[in-house]
C-alpha positions as CSV (number, residue, x, y, z in Angstrom):
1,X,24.6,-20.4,47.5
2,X,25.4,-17.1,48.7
3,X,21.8,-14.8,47.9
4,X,22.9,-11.3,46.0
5,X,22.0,-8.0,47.5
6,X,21.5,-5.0,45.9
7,X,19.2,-1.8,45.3
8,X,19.1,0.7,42.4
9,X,18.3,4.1,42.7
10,X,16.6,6.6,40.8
11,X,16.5,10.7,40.8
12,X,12.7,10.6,41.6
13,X,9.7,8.5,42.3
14,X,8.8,5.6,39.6
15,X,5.4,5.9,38.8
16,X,2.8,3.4,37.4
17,X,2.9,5.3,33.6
18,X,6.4,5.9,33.4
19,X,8.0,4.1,30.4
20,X,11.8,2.7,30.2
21,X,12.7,5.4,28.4
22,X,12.0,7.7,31.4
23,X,13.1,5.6,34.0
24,X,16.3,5.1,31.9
25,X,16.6,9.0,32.0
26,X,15.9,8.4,36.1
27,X,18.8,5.7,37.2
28,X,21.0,7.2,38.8
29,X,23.2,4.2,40.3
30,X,22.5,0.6,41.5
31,X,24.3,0.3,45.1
32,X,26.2,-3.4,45.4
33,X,26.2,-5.3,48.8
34,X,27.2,-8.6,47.4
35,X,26.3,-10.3,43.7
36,X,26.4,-14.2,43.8
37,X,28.6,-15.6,41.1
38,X,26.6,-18.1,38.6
39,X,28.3,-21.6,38.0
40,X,31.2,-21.3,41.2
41,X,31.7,-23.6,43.9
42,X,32.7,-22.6,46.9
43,X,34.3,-24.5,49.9
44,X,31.2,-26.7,51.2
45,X,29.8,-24.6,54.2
46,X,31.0,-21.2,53.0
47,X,28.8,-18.5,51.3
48,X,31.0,-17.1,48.8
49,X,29.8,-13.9,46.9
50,X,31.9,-11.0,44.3
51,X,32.8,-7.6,46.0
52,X,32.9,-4.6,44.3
53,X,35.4,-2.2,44.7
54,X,33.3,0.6,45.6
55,X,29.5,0.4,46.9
56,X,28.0,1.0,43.8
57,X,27.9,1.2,40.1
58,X,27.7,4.2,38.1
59,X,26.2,4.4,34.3
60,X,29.1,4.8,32.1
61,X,32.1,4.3,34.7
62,X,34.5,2.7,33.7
63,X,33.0,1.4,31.0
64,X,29.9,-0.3,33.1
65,X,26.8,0.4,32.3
66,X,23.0,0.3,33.8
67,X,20.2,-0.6,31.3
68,X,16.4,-0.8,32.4
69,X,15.0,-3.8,30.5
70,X,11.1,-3.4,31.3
71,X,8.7,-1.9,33.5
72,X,5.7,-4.0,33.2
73,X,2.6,-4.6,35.6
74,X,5.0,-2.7,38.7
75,X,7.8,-4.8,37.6
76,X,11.2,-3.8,36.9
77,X,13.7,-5.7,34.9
78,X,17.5,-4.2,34.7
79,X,20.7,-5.3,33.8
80,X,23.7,-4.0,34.8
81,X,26.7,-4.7,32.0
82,X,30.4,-5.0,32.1
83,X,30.4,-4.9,36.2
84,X,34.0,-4.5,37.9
85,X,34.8,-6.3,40.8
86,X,38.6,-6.6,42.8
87,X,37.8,-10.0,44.9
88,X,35.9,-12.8,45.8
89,X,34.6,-12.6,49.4
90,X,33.4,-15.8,51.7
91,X,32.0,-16.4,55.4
92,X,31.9,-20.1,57.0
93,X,27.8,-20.6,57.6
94,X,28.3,-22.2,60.8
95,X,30.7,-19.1,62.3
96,X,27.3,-16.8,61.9
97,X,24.9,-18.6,64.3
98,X,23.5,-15.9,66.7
99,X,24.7,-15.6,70.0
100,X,23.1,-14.2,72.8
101,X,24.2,-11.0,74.5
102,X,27.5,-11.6,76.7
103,X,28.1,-15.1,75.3
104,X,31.9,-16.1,74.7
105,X,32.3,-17.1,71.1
106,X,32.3,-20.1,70.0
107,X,36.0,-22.0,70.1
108,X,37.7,-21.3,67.2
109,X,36.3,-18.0,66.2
């Protein structure tokens, strides 16, 4: 299972008080490294994961939007709805061990 990452961004500081409302008036994008896809299988051994076309999302592009859910107790819950994404990327988990410094790759890489 391929872990999602990604970050959302906002035109100034949160702060303990502020409500959705204003943090909904703050967003200003949510930046997309990789988003894991609920219910596909990949290839056993592969982390598999959807790529955007562009690094991030913007609020009413293309029709996608970016809605803060909550902001309780320093927590924030969003949604982002109507995402676009071109492909499906993957990575074999055994390919990504860590080598040391000068190293030949591994045979077959």
């Amino acid at each position: 299972e391929t872990p999602s990452s990604f970050s959302i961004s906002f035109s100034e500081p949160i702060r303990a008080g502020d409500t959705v409302a204003d943090l909904q008036s703050k967003r200003k994008f949510v930046a997309v490294e990789r988003l894991q896809i609920p219910d596909f299988e990949g290839r056993e051994g592969w982390e598999v994961s959807a790529c955007p076309p562009c690094s991030h999302i913007n609020d009413g592009e293309k029709g996608q939007r970016i809605v803060i859910d909550s902001f309780e107790n320093g927590t924030l819950s969003w949604t982002v709805h109507d995402a676009c994404f071109f492909a499906v990327g993957g990575s074999d988990k055994a390919a990504q061990r860590a080598l040391p410094c000068g190293a030949p790759m591994p045979e077959g890489t």
